[in-house]
C-alpha positions as CSV (number, residue, x, y, z in Angstrom):
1,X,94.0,51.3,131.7
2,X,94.9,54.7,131.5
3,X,93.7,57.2,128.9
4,X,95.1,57.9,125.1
5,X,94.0,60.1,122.4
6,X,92.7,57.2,120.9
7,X,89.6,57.7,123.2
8,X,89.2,61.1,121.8
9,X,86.6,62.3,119.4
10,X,87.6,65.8,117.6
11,X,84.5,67.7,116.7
12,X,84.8,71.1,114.7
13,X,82.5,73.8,114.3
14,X,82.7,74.3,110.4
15,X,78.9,76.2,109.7
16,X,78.9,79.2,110.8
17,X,77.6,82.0,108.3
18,X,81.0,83.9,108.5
19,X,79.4,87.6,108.3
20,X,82.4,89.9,109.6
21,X,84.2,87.6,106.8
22,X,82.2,88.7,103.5
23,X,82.7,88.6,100.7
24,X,85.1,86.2,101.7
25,X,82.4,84.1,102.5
26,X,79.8,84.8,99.9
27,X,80.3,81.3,98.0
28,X,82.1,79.6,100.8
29,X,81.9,78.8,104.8
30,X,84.6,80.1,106.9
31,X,86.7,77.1,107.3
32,X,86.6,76.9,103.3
33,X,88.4,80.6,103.1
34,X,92.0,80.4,101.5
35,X,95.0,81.3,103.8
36,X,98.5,81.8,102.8
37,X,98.5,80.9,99.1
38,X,97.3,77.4,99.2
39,X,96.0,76.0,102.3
40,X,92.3,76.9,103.5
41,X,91.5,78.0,107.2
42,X,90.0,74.2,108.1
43,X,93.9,72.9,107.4
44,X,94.7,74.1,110.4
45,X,93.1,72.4,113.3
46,X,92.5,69.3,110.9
47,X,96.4,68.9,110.7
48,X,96.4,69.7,114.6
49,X,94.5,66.9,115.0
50,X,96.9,64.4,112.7
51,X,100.3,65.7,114.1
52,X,98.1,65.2,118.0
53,X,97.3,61.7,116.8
54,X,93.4,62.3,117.2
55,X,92.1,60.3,114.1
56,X,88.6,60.6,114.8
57,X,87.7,64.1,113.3
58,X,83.8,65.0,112.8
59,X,83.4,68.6,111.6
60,X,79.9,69.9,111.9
61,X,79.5,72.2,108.6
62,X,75.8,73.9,107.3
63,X,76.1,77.4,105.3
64,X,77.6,77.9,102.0
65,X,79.5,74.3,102.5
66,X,80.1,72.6,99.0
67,X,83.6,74.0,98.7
68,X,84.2,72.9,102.4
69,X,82.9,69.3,101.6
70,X,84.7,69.0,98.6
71,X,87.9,70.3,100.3
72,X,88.1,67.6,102.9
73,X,87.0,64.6,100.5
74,X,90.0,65.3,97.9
75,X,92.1,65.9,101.0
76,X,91.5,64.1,104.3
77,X,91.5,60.3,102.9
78,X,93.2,57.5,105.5
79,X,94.0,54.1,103.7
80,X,91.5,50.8,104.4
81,X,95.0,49.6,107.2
82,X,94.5,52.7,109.4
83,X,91.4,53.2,111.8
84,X,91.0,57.0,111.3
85,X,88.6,58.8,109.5
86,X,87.5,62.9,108.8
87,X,83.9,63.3,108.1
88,X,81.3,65.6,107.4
89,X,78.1,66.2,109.5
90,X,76.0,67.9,108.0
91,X,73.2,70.0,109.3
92,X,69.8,68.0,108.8
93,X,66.2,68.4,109.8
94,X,65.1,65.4,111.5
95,X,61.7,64.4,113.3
96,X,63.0,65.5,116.7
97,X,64.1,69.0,115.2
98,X,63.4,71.1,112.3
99,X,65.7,73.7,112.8
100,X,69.2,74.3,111.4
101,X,72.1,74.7,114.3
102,X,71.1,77.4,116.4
103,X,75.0,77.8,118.0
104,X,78.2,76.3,118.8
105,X,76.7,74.1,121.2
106,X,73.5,74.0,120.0
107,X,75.3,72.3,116.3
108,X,77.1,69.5,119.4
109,X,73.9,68.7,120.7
110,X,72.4,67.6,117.5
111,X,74.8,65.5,116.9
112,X,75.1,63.4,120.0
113,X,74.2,60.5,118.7
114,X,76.5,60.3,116.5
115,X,78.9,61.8,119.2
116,X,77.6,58.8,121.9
117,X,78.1,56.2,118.5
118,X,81.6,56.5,118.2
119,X,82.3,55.5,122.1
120,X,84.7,57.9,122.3
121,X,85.3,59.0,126.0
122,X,86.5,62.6,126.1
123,X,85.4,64.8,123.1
124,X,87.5,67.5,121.7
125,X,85.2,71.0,120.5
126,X,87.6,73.1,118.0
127,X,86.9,76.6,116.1
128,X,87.5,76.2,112.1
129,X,89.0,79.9,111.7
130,X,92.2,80.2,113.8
131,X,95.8,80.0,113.2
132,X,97.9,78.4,115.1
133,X,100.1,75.0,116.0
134,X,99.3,73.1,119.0
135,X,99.8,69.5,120.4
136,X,96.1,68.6,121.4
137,X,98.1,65.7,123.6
138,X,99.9,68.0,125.8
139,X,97.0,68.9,126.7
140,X,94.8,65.8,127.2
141,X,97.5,64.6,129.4
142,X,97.2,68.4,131.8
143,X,93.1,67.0,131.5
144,X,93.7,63.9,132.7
145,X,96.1,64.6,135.8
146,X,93.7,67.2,136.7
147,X,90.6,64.8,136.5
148,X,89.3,67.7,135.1
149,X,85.2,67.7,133.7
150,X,86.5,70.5,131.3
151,X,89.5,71.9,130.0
152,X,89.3,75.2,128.3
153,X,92.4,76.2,126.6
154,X,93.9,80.0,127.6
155,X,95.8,81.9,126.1
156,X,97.7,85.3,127.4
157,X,96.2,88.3,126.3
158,X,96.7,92.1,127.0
159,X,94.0,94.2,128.2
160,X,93.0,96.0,124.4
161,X,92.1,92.1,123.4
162,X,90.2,91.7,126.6
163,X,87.2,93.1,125.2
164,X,86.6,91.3,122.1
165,X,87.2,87.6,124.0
166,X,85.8,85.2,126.9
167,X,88.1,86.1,130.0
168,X,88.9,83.6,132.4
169,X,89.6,83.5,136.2
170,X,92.3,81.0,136.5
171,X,93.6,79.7,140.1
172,X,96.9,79.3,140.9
173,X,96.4,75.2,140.6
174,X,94.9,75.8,137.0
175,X,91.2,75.5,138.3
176,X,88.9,78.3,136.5
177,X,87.0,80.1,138.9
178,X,85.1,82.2,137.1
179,X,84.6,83.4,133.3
180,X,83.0,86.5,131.6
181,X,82.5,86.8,128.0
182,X,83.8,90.4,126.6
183,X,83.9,92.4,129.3
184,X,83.8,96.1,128.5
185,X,84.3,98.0,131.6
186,X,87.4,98.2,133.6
187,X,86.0,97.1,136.9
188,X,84.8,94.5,135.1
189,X,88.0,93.5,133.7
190,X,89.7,93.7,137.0
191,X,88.0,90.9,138.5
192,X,89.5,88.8,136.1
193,X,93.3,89.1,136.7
194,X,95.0,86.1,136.7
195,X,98.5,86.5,135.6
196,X,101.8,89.0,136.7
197,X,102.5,90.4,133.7
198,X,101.2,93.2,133.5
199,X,101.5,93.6,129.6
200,X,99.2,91.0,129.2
201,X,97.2,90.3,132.3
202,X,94.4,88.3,131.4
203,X,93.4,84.5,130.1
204,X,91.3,84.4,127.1
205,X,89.5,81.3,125.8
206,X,90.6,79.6,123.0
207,X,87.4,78.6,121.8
208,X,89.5,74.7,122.5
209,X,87.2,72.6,125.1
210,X,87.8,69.0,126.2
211,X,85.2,67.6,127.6
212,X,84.4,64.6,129.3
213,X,81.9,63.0,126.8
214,X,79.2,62.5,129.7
215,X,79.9,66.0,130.7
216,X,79.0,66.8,127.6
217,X,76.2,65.2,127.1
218,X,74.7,65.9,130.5
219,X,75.4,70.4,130.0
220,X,73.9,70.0,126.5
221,X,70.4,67.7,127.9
222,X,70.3,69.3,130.9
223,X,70.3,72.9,129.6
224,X,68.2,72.2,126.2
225,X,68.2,76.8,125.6
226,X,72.0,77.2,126.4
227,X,73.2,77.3,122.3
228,X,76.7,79.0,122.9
229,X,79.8,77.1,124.5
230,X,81.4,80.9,125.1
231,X,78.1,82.1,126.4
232,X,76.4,79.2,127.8
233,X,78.0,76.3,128.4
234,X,81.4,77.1,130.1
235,X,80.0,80.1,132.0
236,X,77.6,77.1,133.8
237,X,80.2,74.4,134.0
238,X,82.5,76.6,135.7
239,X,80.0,76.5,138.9
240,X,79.3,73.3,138.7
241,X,81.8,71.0,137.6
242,X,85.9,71.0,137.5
243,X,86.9,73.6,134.7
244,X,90.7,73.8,134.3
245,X,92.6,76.1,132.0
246,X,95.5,74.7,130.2
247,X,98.1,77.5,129.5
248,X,99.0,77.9,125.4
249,X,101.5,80.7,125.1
250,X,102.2,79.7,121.4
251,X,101.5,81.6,118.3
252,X,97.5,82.2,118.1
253,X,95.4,84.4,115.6
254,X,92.0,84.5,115.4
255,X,91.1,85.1,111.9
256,X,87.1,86.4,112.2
257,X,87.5,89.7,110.6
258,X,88.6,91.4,106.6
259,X,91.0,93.3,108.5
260,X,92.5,90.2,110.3
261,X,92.5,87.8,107.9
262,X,94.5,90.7,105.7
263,X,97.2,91.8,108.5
264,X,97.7,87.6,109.2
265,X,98.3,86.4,105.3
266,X,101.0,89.6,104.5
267,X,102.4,88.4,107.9
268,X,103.6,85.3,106.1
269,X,105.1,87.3,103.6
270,X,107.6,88.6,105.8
271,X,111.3,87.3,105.8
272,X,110.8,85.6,109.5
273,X,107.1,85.2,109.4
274,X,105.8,84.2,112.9
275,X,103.9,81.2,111.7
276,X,106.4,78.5,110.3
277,X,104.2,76.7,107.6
278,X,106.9,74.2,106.7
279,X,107.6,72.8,110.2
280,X,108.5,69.2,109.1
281,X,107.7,68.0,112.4
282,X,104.6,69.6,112.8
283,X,103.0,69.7,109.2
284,X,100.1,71.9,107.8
285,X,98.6,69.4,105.3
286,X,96.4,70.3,102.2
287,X,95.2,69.5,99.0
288,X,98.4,67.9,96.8
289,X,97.2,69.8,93.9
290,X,100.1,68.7,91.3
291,X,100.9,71.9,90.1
292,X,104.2,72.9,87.9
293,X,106.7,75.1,89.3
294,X,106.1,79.3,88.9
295,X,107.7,80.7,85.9
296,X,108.7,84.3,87.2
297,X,109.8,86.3,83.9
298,X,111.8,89.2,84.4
299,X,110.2,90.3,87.5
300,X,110.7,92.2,90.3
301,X,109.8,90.1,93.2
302,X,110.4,91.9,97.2
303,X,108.8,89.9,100.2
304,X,106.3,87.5,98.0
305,X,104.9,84.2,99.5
306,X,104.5,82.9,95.9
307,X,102.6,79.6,95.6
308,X,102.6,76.9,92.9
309,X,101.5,77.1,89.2
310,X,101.9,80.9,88.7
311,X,102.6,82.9,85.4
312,X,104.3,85.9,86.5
313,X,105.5,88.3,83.4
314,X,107.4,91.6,83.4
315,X,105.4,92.4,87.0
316,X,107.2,94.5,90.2
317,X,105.3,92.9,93.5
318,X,105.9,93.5,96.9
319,X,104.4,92.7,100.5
320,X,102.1,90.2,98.7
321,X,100.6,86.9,98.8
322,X,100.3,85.2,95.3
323,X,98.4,82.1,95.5
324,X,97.9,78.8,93.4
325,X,97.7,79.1,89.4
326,X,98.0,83.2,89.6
327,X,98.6,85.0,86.0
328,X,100.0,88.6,86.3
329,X,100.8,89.8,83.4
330,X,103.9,92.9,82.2
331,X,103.6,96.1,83.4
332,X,101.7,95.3,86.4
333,X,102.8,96.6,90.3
334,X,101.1,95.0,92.9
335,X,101.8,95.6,96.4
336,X,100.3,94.5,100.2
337,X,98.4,92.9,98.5
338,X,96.5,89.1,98.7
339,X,95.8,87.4,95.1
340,X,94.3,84.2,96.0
341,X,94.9,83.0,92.8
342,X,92.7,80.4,90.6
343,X,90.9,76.9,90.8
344,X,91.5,75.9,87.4
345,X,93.6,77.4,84.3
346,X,91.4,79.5,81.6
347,X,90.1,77.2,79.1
348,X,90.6,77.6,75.4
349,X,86.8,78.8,75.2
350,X,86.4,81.4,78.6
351,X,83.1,83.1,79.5
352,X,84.8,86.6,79.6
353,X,87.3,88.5,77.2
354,X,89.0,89.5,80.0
355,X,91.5,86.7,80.9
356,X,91.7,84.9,84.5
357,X,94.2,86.9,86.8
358,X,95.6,90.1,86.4
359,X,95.8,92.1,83.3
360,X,98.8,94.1,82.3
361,X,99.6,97.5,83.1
362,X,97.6,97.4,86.1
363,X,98.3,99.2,89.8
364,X,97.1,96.9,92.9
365,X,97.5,97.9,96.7
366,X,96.0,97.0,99.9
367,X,93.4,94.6,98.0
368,X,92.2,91.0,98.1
369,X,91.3,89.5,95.0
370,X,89.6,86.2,95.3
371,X,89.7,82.9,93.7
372,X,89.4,83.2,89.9
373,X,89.1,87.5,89.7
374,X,89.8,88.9,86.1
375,X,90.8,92.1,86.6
376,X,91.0,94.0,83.2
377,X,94.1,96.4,81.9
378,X,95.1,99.5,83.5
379,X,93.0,98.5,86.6
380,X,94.4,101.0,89.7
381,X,93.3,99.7,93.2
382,X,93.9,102.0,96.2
383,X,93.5,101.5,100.1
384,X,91.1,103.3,101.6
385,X,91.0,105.1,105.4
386,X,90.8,102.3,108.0
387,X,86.9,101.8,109.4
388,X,85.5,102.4,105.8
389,X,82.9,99.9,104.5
390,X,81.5,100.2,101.3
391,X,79.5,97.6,99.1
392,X,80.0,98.2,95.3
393,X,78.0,96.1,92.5
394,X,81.5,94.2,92.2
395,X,83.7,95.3,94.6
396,X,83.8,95.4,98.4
397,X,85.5,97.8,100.9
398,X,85.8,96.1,104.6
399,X,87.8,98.2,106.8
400,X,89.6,100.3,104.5
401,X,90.9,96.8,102.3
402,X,89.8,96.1,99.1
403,X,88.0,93.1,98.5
404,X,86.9,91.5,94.7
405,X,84.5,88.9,95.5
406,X,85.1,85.0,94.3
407,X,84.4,85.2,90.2
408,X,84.5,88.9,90.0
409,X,85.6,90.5,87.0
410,X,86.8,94.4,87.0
411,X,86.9,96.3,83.5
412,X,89.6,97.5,82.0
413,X,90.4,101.4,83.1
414,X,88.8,100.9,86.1
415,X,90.2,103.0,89.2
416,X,89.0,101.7,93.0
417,X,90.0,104.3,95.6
418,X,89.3,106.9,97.7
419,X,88.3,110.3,96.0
């Protein structure tokens, strides 16, 4: 009988402790961060996953993961008629080990026995912080008619990227010869040629594996020090077993830094974004939330990707994401700018004078104001020069972009930019 994603086990790799994303990540994991007014990064390969029809979805989480947790239990629920589930496993300390999850591989190979327990035959390894659509079928099926061990997926990348991914010797059957993880040199680099075009030369991994589940099992016993998949695993496997790199030229971002995760969210601001949210085919799913419609009062409003349940008063914004349950009140300019919005509405009786959102007569650019921010009146936010990092008592700088932390409040009259 031949092979069918329902023999496939999706694990993702939800714990990490996010560094090059704080203050993002402060009071949240990665996969937890909010992207593009009302989804959160972990959406993305979750819904992958659905629209693949791989039902079997484990996602390994450990630092900072309430908000993660609580995300996909509101969220990822499958009526008692349908065989698929999304759970959480959690890191734990257990008589066999003590310590929390040393690495990518290292999180896989504490969990094999829950791995082994679901039978699954081939197990799919996924990142929780990219962006991008892809039909995990498409390529189980290149997997299968390669009877590969491994399939790492590729993706094209110029040689500027090459230094900041794993780079991947393809053959012209698919098989991966060899692999190097950020190579900086150019000799280096030159080894590891494997397409034409010379605008973008190389393969990079994805950070996408599918393995054989004994495969698995075996590279993870086998070699009990090797924590990484990047740096371990795949470099190993590629000498000893069938590797194969299945080619995905589609829309891919990887969204590990401030500066990324800015640039990526005002990209879906644009006109003709290059990420199509609302492909009905090929859904991004979320929390249903149940929000009323945004009441924009006469407002100025020039390439906004404005989400549900905003107040918008008397405000000119441009270039801007303006996420769920926002309040921006007259006067105010905001622009290139990311306002993730609010988890709940102000209550009659609020811990602050200064309300939730943003105050009037305030002048906001090239910032990124967190989840439930109360920025004060006459508040002027500035970009500063790219590469500059500063950390304020409430206020972050990461690569010239302003950053106000999850819950942070700004006072009135306060002015945030460079001297």
């Amino acid at each position: 009988m031949s092979a069918t994603t329902n023999d496939i086990l999706a694990v993702i790799m939800g714990g990490g402790r996010g560094a090059r994303l704080y203050p993002l990540t402060k009071m949240r994991s990665k996969p937890a961060v909010p992207i593009a007014g009302q989804y959160r990064l972990i959406d993305i390969p979750i819904s992958n996953c659905i629209n693949s029809e791989i039902y079997r979805v484990a996602i390994l989480t450990q630092f900072n993961s309430v908000s993660l947790h609580r995300h996909i239990t509101q969220t990822y629920n499958f009526d008692a008629f349908h065989p698929g589930w999304v759970q959480i496993w959690a890191a734990e300390q257990t008589p066999q080990s003590a310590d929390w999850y040393q690495g990518t591989a290292d999180a896989v190979r504490k969990q094999l026995f829950e791995i082994q327990s679901t039978g699954a035959e081939h197990i799919l390894i996924l990142a929780g912080d990219h962006l991008y659509r892809m039909d995990y079928a498409e390529m189980a099926e290149f997997h299968w008619k390669n009877e590969a061990d491994i399939t790492v997926a590729v993706h094209p990348v110029p040689r500027e990227e090459a230094p900041r991914l794993g780079i991947l010797k393809c053959e012209s059957d698919g098989r991966i010869s060899d692999f190097v993880e950020k190579p900086q040199d150019r000799e280096t680099q030159d080894r590891f040629i494997s397409r034409s075009d010379p605008a973008r030369p190389f393969l990079g991994s994805m950070g996408i594996y599918l393995f054989k589940t004994k495969v698995l099992v075996d590279l993870l016993t086998y070699h009990p020090s090797h924590d990484d998949f990047g740096i371990n695993i795949i470099p190993e496997a590629v000498r000893s077993h069938k590797v194969y790199g299945f080619d995905f030229d589609g829309y891919w971002r990887d969204i590990g830094t401030i500066r990324a995760f800015y640039e990526i969210n005002l990209e879906m601001a644009s006109s003709n974004p290059p990420f199509n949210f609302y492909d009905s085919k090929f859904p991004i799913y979320t929390h249903a939330r149940y929000l009323p419609g945004s009441v924009v009062d006469n407002s100025q409003l020039k390439g906004v990707l404005l989400s549900n349940g905003c107040r918008i008063q008397k405000a000119r914004i441009t270039h801007s994401v303006i996420g769920v349950r926002s309040q921006i009140l007259a006067g105010t300019q905001i622009k290139d700018s990311i306002i993730m919005g609010a988890d709940y509405y102000d209550p009659g009786k609020r811990p602050s004078s200064i309300p939730t959102g943003v105050g009037p007569n305030c002048d906001i650019e090239g910032a990124i104001l967190d989840k439930n921010v109360r920025i004060g009146e006459g508040v002027v936010i500035r970009p500063f020069p790219r590469h500059t990092e500063i950390d304020s008592e409430n206020w972050f700088v990461r690569d010239g972009v302003v950053v106000i932390p999850k819950n942070g409040e700004i006072a009135p009259g306060t002015r945030i930019a460079p001297e």
